[in-house]
C-alpha positions in Angstrom: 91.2 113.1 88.2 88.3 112.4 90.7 86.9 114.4 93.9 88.4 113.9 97.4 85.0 112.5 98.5 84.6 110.0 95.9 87.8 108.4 96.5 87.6 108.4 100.5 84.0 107.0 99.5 85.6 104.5 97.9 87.6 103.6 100.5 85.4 103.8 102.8 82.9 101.1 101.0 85.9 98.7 100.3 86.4 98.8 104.5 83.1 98.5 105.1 81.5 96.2 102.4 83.8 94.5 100.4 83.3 93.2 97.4 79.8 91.0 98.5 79.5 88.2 96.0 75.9 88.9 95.4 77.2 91.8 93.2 78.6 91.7 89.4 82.1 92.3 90.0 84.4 94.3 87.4 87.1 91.8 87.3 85.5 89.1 86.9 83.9 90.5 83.6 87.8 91.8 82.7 88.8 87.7 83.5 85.8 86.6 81.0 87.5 89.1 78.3 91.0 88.5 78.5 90.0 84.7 78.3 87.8 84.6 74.9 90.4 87.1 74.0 93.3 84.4 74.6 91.1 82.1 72.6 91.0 84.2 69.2 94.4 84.9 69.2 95.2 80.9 69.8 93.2 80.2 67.2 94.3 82.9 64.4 98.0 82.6 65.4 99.4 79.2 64.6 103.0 79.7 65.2 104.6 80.2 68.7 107.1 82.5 67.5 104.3 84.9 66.1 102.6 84.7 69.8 105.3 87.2 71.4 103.7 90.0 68.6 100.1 88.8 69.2 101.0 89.1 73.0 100.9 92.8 73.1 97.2 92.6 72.3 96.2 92.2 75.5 97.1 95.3 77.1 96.3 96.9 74.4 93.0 96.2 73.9 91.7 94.8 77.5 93.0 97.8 79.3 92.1 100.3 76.8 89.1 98.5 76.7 88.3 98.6 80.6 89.0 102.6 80.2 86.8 103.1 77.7 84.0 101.2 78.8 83.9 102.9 82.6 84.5 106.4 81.2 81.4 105.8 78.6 79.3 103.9 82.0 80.2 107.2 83.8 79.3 109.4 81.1 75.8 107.8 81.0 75.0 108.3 84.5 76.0 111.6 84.2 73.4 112.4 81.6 71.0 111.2 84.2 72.4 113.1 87.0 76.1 114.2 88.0 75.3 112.6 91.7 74.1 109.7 90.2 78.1 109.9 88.2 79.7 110.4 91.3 78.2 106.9 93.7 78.8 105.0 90.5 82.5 106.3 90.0 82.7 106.0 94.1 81.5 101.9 94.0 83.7 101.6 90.8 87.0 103.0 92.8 86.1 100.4 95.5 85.9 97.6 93.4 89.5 98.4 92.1 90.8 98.0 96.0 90.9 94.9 98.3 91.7 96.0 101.6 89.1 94.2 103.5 89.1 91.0 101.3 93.1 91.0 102.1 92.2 91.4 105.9 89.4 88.9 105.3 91.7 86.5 104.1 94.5 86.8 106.5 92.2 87.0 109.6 90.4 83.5 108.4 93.8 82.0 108.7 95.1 83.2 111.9 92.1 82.1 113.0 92.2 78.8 112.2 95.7 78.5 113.6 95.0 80.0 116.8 92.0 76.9 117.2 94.8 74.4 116.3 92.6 73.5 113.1 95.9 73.0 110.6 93.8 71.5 108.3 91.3 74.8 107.9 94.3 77.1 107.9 96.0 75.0 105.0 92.7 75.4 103.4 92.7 78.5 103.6 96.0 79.8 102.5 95.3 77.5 99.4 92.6 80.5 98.6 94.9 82.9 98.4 98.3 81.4 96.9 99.3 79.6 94.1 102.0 77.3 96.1 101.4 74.2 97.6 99.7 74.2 101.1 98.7 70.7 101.9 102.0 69.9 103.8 102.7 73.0 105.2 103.2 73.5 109.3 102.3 76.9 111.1 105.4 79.1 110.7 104.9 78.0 106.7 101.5 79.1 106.5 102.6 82.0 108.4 104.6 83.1 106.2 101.9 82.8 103.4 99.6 84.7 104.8 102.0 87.4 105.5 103.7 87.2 101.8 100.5 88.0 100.5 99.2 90.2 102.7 102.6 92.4 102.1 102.2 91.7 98.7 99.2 92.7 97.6 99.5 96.2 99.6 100.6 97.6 96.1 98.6 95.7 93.8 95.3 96.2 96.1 95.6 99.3 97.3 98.2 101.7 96.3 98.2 101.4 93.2 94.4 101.8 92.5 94.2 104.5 95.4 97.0 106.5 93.0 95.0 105.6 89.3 92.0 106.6 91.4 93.5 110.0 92.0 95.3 110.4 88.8 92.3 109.6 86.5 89.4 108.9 88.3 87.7 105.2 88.3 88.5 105.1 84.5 91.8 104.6 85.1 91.7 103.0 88.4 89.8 100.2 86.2 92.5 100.2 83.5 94.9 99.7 86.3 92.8 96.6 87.6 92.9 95.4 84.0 96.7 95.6 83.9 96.9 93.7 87.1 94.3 91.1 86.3 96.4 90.6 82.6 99.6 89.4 84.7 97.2 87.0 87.2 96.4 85.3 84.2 98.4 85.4 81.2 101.8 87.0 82.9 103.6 83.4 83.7 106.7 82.4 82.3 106.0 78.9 82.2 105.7 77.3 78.4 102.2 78.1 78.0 102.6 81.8 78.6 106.3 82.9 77.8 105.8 83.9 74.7 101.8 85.0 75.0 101.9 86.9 78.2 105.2 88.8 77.8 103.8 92.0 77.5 100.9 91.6 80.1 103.6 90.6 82.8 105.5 93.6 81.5 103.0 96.0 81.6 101.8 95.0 85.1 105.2 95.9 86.3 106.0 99.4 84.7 102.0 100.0 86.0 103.2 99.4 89.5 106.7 100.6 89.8 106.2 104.3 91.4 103.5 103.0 93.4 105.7 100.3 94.5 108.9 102.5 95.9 105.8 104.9 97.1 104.5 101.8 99.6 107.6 101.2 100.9 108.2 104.7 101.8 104.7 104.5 103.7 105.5 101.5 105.1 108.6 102.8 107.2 106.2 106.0 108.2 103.7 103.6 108.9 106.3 101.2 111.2 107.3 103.7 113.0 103.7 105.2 114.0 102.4 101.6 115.0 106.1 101.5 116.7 107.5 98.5 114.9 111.1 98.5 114.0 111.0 101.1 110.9 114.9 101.0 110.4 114.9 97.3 110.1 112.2 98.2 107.3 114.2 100.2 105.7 117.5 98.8 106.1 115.3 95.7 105.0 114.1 97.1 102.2 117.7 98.7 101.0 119.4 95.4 101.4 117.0 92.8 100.2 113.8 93.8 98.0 116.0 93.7 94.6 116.5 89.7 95.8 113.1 89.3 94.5 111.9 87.6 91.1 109.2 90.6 91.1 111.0 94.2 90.7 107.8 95.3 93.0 106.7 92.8 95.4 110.0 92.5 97.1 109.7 96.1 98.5 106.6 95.4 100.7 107.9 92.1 101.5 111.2 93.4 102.9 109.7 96.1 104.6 107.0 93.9 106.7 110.0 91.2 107.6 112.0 93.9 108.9 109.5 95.9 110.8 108.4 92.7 112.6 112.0 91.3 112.6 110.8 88.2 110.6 112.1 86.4 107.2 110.4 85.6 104.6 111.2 83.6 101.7 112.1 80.6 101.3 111.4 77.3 99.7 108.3 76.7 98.2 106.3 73.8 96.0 104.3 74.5 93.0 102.1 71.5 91.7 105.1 69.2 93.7 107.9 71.2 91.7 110.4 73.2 94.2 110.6 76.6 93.9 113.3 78.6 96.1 112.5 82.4 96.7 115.5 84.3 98.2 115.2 85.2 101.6 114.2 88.2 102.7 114.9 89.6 106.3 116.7 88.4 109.2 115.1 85.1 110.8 115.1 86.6 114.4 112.5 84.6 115.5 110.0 82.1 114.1 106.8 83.3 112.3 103.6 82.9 114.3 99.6 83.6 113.8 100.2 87.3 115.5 102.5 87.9 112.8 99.3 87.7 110.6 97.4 90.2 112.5 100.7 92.6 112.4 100.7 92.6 109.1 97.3 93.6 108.2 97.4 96.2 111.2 100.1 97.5 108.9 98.4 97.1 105.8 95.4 99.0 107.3 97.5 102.0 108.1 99.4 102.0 105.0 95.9 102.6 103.2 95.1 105.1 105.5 98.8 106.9 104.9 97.9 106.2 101.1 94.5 107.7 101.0 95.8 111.0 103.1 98.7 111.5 100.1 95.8 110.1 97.1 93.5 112.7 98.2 96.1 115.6 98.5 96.7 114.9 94.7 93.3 115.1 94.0 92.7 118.0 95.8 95.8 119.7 94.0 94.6 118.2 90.6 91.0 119.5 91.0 92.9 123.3 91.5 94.6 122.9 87.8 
């Protein structure tokens, strides 16, 4: 469990600061683990069958790993002092959320498509998906931008707000680890069928609750900004199981609902078509404001989030 302050701290940095590139950043130390850790097993385990087993490894040891290793950096800068415990738990918590680096991202694309520059806004979009962007028009890279955006509202923000709350930056870091597991090694392509099984796995049991939680605040936060929150949830009721991802289609559904949008649809991945099931009702065509909807959603969501995270604390810190 953590302290109220620390985690609105937390938040509060993420808002405000980011995470500034001139500063070592957790995950990209978890990314440099999980790949020399990828490499080892490659080369001990010869046969592709035995990969599936050797699989499991990776939560196992690179999110037990990430737990261990912020609860003993914690424990150290408590021996120096417990304030000293509490900013470095705080900066931890914020590293484990990307609310402004998902506002970053999205703004950076509607504006681009708002100057007419296609070209930047392809560009763009190409930071932040794994599909194909060169071709795309605006109401594709539209719907990009808002995919993700809706997306990553559980993987960057309710989920680590909740491990934040539940366990402190410890587990908020173990959580990160999950998360960053499936980014890398959860595909079900031939090179990672059999190797990142468990990863992908794991990285969906991980986000689950916190998945049907954002949903839930997603309607409350639709009908505070006065969007269409029955579309959301009628959205969400009819057409989040349509999704590959048992998660991601929630927040999908409920942002194409609540600004009466679909999403969806055919994409391309290296040139190979890939056909996502629609999600929505196609009342209108998407357009650079839905971009900025979406994040204005995304910003209160967190806001809902952190309220609900900080009750838990508060209520934890009582036991």
């Amino acid at each position: 469990m953590t302290e109220v302050w620390v985690l609105c701290a937390a938040y509060l940095i993420d808002r405000v600061v980011g995470d500034p590139r001139s500063l070592p950043h957790p995950v990209v130390i978890i990314g440099w683990w999980i790949t020399r850790l990828e490499r080892v097993i490659r080369a001990v385990v010869k046969r592709e069958s035995h990969l599936k087993l050797a699989g499991i490894l990776f939560p196992l040891l690179i999110v037990s790993g990430s737990y261990a290793a912020v609860w003993l950096i914690l424990w150290v800068a408590a021996l120096v002092h417990p304030l000293l415990a509490w900013v470095v738990g705080a900066w931890l918590i914020s590293t484990t959320i990307a609310t402004k680096g998902l506002a970053d991202a999205g703004l950076e694309i509607a504006r681009h498509l708002l100057a007419n520059d296609m070209a930047a806004a392809r560009s763009s979009l190409s930071m932040v998906v794994g599909r194909d962007t060169d071709q795309l028009d605006e109401p594709e890279i539209c719907r990009g931008a808002v995919e993700t955006v809706a997306e990553n509202i559980v993987d960057a923000i309710v989920s680590p707000l909740i491990y934040a709350a539940l366990g402190g930056a410890p587990l908020a870091m173990a959580y990160r680890a999950a998360n960053t597991l499936d980014s890398m090694v959860g595909y079900k392509n031939e090179k990672y069928k059999n190797l990142g099984w468990a990863s992908a796995r794991f990285d969906d049991v991980m986000n689950y609750i916190p998945a049907r939680l954002t949903a839930l605040l997603l309607v409350m936060a639709s009908w505070l900004q006065r969007l269409d929150w029955r579309q959301c949830w009628a959205m969400i009721k009819r057409d989040a199981h349509l999704h590959p991802s048992p998660n991601s289609g929630l927040p999908e559904a409920g942002v194409a609902g609540a600004l009466g949008v679909q999403l969806g649809g055919l994409n391309y991945y290296q040139g190979v078509p890939s056909n996502r099931a629609r999600l929505g009702d196609p009342h209108r065509p998407l357009a650079a404001a839905d971009i900025t909807a979406t994040i204005r959603l995304m910003y209160l969501t967190s806001l809902l989030c952190l309220l609900l995270c900080s009750g838990i604390a508060a209520a934890l810190a009582l036991v």
